[in-house]
PAKOL-196148 format. One line per 4 residues: number of its first residue (from 1); their letters; for each residue z, y, x negated of N, C-alpha, C. Coordinates in nm, 4 decimals. Layout:
N
NUM	a	Z Y X Z Y X Z Y X  ...
END
This chain:
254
1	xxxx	3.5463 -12.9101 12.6833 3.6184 -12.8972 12.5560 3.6127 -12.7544 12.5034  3.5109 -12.7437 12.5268 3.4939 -12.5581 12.4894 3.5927 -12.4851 12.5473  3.5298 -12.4765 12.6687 3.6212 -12.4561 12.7927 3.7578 -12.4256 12.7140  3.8377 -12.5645 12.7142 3.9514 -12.5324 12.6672 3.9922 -12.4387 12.5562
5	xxxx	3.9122 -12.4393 12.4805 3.9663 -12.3557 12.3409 3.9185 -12.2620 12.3767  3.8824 -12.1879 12.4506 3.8231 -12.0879 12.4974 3.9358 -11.9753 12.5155  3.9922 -12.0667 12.6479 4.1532 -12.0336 12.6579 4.2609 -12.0410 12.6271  4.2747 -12.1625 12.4601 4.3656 -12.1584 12.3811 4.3847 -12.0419 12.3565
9	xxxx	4.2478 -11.9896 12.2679 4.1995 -11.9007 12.1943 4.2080 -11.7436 12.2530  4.1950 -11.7249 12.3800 4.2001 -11.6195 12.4514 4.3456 -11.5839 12.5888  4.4478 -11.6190 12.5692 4.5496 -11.6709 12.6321 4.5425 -11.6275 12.8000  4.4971 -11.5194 12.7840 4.4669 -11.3845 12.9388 4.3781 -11.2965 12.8865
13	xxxx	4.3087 -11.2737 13.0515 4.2044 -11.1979 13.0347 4.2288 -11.0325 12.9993  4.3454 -10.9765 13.0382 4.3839 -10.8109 12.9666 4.3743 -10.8411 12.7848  4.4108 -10.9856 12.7475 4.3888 -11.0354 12.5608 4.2727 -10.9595 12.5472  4.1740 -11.0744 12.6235 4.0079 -11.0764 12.5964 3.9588 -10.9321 12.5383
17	xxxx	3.9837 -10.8509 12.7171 3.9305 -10.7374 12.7217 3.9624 -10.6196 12.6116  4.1712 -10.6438 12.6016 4.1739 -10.5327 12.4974 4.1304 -10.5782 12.3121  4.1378 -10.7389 12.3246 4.0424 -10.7714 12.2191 3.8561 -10.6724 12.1811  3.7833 -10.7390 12.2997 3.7082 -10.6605 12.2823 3.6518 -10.5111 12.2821
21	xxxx	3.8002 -10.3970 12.3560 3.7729 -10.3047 12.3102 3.7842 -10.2718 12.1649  3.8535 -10.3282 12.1024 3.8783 -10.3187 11.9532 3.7567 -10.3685 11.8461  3.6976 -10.4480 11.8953 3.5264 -10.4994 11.8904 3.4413 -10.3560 11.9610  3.4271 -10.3169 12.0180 3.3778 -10.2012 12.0754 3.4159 -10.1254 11.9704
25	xxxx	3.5054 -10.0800 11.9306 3.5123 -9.9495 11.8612 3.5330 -9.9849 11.6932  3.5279 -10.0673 11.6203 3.4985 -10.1175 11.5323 3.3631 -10.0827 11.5057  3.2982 -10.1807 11.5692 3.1117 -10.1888 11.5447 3.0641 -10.0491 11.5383  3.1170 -9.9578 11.6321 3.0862 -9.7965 11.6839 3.0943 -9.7368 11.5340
29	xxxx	3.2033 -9.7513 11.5033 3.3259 -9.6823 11.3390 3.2002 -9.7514 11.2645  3.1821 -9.8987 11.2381 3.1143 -9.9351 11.1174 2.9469 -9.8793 11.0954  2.8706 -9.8858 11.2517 2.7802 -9.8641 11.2409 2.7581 -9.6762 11.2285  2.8464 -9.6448 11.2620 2.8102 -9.4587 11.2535 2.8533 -9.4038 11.0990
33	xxxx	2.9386 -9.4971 11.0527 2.9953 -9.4364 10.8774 2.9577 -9.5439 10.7979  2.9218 -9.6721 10.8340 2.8653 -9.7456 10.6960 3.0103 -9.8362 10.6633  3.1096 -9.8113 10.7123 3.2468 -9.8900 10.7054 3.3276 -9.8868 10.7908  3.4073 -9.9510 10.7775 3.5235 -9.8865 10.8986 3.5322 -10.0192 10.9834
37	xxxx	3.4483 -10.1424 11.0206 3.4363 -10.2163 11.1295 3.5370 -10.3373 11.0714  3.5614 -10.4020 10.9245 3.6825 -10.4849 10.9187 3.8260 -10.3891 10.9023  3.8317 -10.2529 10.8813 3.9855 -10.1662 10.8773 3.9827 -10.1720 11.0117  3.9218 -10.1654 11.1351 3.9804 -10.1818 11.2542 4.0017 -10.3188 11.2773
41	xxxx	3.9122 -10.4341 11.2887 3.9416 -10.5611 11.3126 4.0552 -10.6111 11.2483  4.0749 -10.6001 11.1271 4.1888 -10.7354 11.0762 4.3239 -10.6644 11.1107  4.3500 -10.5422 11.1440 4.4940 -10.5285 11.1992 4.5757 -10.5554 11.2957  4.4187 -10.5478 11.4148 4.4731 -10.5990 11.5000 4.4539 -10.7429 11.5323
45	xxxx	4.3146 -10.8358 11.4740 4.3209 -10.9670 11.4896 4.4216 -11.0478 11.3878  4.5338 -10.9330 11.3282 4.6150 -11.0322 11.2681 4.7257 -11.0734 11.3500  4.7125 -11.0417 11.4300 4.8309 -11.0682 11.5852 4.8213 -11.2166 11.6454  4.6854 -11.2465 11.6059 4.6021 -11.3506 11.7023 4.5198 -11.4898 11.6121
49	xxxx	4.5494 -11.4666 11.5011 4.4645 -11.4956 11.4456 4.5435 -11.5438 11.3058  4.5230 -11.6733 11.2388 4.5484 -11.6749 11.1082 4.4346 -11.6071 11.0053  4.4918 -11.6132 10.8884 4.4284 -11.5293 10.7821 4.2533 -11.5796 10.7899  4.2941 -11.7237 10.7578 4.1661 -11.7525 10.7276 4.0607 -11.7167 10.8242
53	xxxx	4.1208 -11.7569 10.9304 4.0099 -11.7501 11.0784 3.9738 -11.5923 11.0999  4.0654 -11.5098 11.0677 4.0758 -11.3905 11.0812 3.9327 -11.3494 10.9576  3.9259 -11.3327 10.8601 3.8125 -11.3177 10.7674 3.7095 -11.4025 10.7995  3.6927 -11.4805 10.8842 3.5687 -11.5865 10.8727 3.5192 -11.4975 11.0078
57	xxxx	3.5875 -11.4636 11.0969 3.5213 -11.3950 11.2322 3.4885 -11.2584 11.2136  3.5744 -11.1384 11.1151 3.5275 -11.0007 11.1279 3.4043 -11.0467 10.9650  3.3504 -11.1235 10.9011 3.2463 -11.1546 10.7940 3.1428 -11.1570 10.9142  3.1509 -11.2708 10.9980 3.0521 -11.3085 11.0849 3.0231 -11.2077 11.1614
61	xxxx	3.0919 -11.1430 11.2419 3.0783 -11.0178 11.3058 3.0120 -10.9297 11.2529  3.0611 -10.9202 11.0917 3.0102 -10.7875 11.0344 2.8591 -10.8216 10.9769  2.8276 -10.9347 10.9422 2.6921 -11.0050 10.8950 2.5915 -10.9921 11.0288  2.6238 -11.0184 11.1329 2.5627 -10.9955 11.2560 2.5133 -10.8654 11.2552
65	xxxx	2.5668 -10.7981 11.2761 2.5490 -10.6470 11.2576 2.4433 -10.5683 11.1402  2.4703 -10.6378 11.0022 2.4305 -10.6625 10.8721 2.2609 -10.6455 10.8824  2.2506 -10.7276 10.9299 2.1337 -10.8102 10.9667 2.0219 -10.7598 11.0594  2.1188 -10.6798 11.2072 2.0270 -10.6058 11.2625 1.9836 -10.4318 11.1642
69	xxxx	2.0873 -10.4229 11.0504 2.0335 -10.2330 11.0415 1.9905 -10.2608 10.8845  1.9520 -10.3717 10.8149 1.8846 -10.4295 10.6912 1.7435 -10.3409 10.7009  1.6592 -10.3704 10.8152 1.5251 -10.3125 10.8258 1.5213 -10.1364 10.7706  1.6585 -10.0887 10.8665 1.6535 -9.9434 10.8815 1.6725 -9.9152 10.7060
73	xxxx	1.7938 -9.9645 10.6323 1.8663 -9.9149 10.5614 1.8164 -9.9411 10.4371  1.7308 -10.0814 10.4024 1.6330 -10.1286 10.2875 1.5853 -10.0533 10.1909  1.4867 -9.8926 10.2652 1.4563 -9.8262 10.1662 1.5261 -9.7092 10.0897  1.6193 -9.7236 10.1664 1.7436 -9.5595 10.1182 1.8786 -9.6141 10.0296
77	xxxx	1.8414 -9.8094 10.0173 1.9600 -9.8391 9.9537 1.9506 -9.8211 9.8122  2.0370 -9.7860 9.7283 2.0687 -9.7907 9.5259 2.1218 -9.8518 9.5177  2.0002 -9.9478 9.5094 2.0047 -10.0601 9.4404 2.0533 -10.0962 9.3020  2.0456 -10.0351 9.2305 2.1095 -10.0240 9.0890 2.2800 -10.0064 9.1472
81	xxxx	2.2877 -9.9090 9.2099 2.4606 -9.9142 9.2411 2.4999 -10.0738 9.3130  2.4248 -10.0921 9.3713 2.4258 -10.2377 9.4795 2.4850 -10.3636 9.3573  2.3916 -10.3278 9.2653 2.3925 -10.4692 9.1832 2.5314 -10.4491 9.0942  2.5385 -10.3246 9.0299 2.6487 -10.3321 8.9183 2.7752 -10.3314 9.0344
85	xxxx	2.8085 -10.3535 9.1485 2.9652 -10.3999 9.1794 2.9281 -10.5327 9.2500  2.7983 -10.5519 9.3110 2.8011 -10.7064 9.3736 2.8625 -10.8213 9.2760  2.8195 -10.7677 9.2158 2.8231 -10.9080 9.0911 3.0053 -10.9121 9.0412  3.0497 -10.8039 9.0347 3.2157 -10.8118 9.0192 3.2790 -10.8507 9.1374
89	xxxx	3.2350 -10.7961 9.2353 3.2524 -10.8630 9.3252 3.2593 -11.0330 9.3511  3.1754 -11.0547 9.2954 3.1947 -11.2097 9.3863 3.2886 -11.2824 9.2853  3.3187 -11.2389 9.1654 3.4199 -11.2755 9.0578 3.5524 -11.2650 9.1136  3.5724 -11.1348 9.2055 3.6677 -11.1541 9.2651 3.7497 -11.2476 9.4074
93	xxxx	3.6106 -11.2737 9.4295 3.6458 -11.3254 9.5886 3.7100 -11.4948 9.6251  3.7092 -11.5857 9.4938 3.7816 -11.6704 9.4761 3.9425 -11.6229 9.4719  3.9777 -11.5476 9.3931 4.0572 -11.5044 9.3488 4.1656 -11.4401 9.5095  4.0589 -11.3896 9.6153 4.0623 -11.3718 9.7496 4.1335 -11.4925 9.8592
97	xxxx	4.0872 -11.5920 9.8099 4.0661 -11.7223 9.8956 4.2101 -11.7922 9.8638  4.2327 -11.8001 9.6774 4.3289 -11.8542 9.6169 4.4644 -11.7891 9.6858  4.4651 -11.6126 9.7340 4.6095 -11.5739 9.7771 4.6228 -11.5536 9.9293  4.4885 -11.6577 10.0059 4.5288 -11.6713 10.1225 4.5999 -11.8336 10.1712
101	xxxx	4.5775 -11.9070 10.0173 4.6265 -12.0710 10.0389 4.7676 -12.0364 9.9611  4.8274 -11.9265 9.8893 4.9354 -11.9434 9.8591 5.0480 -11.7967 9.9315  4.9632 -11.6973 9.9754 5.1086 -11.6024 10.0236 5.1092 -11.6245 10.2020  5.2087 -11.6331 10.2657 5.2359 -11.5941 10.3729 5.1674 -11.5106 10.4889
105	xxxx	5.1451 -11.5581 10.6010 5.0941 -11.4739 10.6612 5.0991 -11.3596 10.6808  5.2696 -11.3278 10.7208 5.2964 -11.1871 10.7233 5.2782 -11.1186 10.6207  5.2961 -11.1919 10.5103 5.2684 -11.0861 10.3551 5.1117 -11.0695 10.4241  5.0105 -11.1642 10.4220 4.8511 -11.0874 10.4063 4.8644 -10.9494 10.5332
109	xxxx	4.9667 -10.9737 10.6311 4.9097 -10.9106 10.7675 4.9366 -10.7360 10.6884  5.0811 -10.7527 10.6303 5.1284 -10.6367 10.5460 5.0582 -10.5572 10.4282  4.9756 -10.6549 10.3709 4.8515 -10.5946 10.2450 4.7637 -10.5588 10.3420  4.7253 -10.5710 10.4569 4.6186 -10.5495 10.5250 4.6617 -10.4245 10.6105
113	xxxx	4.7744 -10.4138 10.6446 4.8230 -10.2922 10.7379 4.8318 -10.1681 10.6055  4.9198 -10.2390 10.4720 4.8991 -10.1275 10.3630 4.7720 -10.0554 10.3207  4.6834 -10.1768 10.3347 4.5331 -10.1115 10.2806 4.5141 -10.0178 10.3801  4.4671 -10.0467 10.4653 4.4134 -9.9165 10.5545 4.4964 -9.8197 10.5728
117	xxxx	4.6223 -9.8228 10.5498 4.6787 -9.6881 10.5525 4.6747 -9.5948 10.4685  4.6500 -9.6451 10.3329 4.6731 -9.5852 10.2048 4.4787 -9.5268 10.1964  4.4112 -9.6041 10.2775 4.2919 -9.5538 10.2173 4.2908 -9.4454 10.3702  4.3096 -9.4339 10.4438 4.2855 -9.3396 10.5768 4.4081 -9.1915 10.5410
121	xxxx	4.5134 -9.2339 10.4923 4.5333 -9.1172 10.4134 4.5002 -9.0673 10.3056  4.4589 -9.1199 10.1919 4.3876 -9.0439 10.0778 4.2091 -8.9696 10.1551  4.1734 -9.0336 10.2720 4.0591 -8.9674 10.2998 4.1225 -8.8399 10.3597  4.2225 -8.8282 10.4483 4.2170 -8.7559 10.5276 4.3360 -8.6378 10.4513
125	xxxx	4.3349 -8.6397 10.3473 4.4209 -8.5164 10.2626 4.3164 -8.4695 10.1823  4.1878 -8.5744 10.1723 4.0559 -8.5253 10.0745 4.0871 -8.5176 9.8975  4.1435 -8.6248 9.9068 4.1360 -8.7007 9.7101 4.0425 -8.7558 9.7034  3.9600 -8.6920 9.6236 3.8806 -8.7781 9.5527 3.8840 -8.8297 9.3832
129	xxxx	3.8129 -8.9128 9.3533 3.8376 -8.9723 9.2534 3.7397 -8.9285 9.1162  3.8024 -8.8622 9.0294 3.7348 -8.7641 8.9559 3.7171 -8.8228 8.7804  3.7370 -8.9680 8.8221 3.7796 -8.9850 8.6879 3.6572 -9.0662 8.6349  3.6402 -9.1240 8.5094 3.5301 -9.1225 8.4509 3.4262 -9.2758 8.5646
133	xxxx	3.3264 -9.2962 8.5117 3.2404 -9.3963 8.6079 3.1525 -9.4332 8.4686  3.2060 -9.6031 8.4991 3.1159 -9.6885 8.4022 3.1240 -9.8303 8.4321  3.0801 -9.9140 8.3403 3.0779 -10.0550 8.3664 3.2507 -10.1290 8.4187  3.3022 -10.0400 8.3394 3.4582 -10.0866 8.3739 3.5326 -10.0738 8.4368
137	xxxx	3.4930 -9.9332 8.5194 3.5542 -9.8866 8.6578 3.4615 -9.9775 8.7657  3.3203 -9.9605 8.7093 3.2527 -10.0630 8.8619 3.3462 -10.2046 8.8713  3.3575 -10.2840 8.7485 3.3909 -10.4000 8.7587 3.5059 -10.4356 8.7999  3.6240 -10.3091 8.7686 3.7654 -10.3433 8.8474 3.7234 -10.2845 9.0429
141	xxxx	3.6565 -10.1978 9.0503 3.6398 -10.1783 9.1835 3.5814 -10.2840 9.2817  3.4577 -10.3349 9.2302 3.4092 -10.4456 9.2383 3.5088 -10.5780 9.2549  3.5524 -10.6467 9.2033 3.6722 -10.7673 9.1536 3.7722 -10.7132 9.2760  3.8163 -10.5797 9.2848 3.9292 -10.5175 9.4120 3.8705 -10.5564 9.5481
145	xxxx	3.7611 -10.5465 9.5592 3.6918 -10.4911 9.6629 3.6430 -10.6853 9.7229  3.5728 -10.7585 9.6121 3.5799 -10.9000 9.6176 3.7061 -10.9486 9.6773  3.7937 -10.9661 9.6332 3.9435 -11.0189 9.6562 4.0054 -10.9985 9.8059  3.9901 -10.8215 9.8250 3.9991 -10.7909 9.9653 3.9564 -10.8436 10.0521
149	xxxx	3.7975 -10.8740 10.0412 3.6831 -10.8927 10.1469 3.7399 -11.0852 10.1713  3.7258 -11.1424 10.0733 3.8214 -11.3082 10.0699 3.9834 -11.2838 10.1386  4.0516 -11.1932 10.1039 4.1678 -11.1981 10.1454 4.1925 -11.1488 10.3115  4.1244 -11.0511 10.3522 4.1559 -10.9791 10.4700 4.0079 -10.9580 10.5708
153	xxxx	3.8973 -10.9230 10.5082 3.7765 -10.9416 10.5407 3.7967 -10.7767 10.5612  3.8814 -10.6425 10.4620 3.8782 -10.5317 10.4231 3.8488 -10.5219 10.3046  3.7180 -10.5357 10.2465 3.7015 -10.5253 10.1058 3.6607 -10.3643 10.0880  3.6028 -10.2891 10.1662 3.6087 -10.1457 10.1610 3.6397 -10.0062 10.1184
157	xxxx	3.8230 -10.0485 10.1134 3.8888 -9.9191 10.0501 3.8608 -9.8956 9.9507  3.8695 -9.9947 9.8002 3.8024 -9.9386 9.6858 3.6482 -9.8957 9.6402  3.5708 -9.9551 9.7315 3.4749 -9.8825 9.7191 3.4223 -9.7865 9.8234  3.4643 -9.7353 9.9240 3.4645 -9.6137 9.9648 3.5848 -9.5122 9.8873
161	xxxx	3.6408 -9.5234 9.8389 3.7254 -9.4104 9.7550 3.6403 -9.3780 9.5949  3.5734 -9.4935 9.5295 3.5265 -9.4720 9.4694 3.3516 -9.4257 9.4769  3.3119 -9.4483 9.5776 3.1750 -9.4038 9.6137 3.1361 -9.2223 9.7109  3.2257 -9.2370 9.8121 3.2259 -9.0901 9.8433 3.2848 -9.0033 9.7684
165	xxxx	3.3363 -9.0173 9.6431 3.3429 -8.8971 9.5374 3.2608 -8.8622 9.4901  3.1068 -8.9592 9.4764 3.0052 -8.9542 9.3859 2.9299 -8.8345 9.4263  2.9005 -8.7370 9.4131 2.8799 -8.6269 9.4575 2.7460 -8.6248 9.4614  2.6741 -8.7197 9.3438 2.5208 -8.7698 9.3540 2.4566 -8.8033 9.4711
169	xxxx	2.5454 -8.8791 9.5605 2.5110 -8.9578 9.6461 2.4869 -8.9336 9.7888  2.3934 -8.9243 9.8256 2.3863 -8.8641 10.0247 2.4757 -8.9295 10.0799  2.5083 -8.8612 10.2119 2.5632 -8.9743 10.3111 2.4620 -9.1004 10.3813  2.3328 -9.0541 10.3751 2.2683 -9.1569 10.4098 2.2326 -9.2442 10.3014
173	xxxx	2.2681 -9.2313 10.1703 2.1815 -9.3370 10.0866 2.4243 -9.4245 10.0778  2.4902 -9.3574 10.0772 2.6105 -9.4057 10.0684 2.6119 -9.5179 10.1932  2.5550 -9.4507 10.3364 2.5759 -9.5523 10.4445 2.4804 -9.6406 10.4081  2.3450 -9.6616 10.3406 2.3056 -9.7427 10.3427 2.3461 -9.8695 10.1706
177	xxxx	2.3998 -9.8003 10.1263 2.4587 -9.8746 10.0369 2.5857 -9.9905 10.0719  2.6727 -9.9149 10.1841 2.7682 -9.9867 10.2449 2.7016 -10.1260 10.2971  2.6078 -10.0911 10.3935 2.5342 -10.1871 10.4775 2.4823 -10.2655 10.3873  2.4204 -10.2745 10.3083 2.3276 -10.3634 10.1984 2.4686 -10.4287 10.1293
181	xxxx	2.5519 -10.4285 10.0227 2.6850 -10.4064 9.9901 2.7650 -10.5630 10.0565  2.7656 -10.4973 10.1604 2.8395 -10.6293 10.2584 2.7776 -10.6829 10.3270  2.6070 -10.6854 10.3455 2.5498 -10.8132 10.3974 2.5813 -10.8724 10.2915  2.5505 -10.8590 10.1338 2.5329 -10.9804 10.0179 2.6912 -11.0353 10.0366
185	xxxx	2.7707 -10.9266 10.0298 2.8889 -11.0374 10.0059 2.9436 -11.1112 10.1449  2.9164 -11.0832 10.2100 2.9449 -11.1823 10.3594 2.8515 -11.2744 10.3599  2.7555 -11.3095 10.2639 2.7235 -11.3921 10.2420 2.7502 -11.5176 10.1724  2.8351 -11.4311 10.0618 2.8107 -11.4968 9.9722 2.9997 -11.5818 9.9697
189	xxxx	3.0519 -11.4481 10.0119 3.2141 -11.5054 10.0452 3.1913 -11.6409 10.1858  3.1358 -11.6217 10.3051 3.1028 -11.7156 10.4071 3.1129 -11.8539 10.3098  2.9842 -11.8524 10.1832 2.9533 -11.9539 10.1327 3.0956 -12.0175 10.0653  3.1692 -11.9219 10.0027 3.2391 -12.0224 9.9158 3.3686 -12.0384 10.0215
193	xxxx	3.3444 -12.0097 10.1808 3.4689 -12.0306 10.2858 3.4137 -12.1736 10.3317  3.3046 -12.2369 10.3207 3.2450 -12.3311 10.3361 3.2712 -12.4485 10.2552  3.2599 -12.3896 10.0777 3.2924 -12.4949 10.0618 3.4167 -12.5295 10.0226  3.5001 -12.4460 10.0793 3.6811 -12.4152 10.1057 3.6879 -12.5338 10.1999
197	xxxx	3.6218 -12.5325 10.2746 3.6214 -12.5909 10.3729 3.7133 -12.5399 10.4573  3.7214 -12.3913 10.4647 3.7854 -12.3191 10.5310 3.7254 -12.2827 10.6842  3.5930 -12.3179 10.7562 3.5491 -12.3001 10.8629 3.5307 -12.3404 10.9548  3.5924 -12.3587 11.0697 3.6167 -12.4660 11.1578 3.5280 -12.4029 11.2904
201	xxxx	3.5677 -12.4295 11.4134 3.5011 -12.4644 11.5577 3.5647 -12.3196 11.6101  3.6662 -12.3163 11.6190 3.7835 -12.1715 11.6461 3.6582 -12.0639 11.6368  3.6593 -12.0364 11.4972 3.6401 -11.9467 11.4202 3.4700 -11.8746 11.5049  3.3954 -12.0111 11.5398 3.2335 -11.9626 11.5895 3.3096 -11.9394 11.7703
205	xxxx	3.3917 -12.0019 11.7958 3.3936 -11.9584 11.9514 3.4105 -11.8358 11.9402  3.5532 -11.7989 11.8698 3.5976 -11.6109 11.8894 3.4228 -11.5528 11.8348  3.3438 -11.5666 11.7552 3.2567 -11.4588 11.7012 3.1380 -11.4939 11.8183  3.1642 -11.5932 11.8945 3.0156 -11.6129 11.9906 3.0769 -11.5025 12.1118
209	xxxx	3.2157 -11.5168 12.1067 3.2559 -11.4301 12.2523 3.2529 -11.2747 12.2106  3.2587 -11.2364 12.1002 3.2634 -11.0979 12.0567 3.1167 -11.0749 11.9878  3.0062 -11.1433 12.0018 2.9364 -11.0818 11.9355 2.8165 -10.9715 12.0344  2.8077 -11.0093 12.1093 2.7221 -10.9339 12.2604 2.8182 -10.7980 12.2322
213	xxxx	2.9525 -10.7684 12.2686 2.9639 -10.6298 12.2142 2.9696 -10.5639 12.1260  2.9869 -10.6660 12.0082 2.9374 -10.5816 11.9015 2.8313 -10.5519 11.8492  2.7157 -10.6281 11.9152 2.5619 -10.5717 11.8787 2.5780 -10.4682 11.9523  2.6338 -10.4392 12.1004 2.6375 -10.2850 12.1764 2.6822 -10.1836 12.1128
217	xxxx	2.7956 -10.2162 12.0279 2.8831 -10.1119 11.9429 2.7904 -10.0581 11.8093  2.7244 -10.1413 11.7726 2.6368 -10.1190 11.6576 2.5510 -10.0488 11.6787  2.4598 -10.0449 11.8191 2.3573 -9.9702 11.8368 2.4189 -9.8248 11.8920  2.4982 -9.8333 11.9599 2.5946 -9.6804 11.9744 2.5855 -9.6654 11.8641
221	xxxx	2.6585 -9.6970 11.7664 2.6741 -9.6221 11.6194 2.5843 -9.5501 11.6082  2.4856 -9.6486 11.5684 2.3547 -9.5943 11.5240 2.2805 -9.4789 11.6112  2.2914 -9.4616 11.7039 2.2693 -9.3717 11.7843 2.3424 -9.2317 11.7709  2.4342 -9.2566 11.7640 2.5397 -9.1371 11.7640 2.4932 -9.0681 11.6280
225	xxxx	2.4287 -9.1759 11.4921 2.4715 -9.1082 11.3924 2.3383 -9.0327 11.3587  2.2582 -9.0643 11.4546 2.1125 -9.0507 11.4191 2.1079 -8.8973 11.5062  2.1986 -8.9250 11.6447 2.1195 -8.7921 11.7466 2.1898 -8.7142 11.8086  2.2797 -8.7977 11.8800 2.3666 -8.7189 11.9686 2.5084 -8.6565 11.8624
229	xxxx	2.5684 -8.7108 11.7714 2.6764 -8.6581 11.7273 2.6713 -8.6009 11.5623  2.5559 -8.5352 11.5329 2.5221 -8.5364 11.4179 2.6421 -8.3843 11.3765  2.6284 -8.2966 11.4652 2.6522 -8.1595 11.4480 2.8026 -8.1758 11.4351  2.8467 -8.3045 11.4842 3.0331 -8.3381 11.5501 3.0754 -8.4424 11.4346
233	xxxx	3.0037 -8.4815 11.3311 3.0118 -8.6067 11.2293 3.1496 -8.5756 11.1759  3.2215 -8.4501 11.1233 3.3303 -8.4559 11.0455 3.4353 -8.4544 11.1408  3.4338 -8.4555 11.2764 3.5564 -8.3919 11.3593 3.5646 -8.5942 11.4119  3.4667 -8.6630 11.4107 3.4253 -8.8041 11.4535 3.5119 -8.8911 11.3358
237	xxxx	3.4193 -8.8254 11.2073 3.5012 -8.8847 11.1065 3.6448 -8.8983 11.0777  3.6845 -8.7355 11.1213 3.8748 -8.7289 11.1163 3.9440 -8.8027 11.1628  3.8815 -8.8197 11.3747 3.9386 -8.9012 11.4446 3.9749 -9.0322 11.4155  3.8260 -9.0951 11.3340 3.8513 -9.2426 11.3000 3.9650 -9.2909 11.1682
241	xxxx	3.9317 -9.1915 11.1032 4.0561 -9.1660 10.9611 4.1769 -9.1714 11.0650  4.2428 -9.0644 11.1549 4.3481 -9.0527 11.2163 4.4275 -9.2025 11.2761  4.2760 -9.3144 11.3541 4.3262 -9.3742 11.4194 4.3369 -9.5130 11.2970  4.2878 -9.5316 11.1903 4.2932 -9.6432 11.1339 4.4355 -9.6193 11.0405
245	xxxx	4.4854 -9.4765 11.0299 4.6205 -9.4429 10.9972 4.7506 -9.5086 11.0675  4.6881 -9.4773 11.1713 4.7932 -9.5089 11.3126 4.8039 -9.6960 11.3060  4.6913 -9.7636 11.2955 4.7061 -9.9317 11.3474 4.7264 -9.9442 11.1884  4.6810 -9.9097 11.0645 4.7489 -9.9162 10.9605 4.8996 -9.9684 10.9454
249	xxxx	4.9942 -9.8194 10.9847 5.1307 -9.8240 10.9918 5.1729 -9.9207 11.0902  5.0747 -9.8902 11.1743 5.1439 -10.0118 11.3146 5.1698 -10.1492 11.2968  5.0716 -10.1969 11.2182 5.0617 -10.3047 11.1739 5.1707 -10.3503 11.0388  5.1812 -10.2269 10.9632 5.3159 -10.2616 10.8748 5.4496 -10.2336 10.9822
253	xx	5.4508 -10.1770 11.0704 5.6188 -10.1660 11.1699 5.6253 -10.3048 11.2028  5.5417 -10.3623 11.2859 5.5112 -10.4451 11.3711 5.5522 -10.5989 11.2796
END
């Protein structure tokens, strides 16, 4: 029975493989910048994938991952930043769930090809966001960022546009804010996909077959960001801005 849905689910093996290069270089992107691993997944698993199933596998994926760099990232996370958008966050993420039971697929595939384009070009022209920071900007970023993460399993763009402006902030206490950030809410969104009763059998086959490379992709990351590509980080960074531009638009042509 597995068996079969195996190969519902995976139609040919060139699927599988160029599936999992996209799992490969996701995990790589998320684990070396702290984001980046659902702007590559949901553009292209929206080809393959309905909405829902589509957010229940790059959550699981990304919680997997979550989970192994918690130890590393624990003491460098701000926590005070952590708490004032978690909590808007999860206000939003019903609100997430509600416009995947009422818009169209192609509409979500199109908010999802828009998001990443709009946020991979404002990085890569270098806008940042200069405008004031308080309870009311966290809470609409937060609530944005909720909604996304329920709607597309890209909750990211608003709070990386609003967090790498913070000029306060390292890149290592920012990557570890990301990581802390979206273990809670892939938690906490999983939960209310549960009692959606949005999670079916599908959903654990695709994340059991992709998860072996994406623990590989994760520990590359982490590697790269720690040793070998430290001196190459902004020319790494461009590339990945460049290419989430590219499946962005592709994904709105397409």
């Amino acid at each position: 029975m597995v068996l079969d849905l195996w190969h519902q689910l995976f139609p040919s093996i060139p699927i599988f493989i160029l599936m999992c290069m996209t799992v490969l270089l996701a995990g790589t992107i998320r684990s070396f910048t702290g984001f980046g691993g659902g702007l590559v997944l949901a553009p292209f698993f929206s080809f393959f994938m309905s909405p829902a199933d589509l957010v229940v596998v790059v959550l699981l994926l990304n919680f997997v991952t979550s989970v192994q760099s918690l130890p590393e990232t624990w003491k460098t996370t701000p926590w005070p930043v952590v708490w004032s958008l978690i909590v808007p966050s999860l206000v939003g993420v019903p609100l997430g769930v509600w416009l995947i039971e009422v818009l169209d697929p192609m509409m979500i595939r199109r908010v999802i090809g828009c998001t990443v384009a709009i946020l991979a070009a404002i990085m890569l022209v270098g806008w940042t966001y200069n405008g004031p920071r308080g309870r009311l900007q966290a809470w609409f970023v937060g609530v944005t960022s909720g909604a996304l993460t329920a709607l597309a399993g890209v909750g990211g763009p608003p709070l990386v546009v609003y967090l790498l402006s913070d000029k306060s902030l390292s890149p290592q206490v920012v990557r570890a804010f990301f990581m802390m950030f979206f273990a809670i809410a892939q938690i906490a969104t999983l939960t209310f996909f549960v009692f959606k009763d949005l999670v079916n059998f599908s959903q654990i086959v695709y994340t059991v077959s992709f998860i072996p490379v994406y623990i590989v992709s994760t520990l590359l990351g982490t590697y790269l960001f720690h040793k070998a590509l430290k001196s190459s980080a902004h020319l790494i960074r461009r590339l990945s801005l460049w290419f989430l531009l590219v499946v962005g638009v592709a994904t709105l042509a397409v």
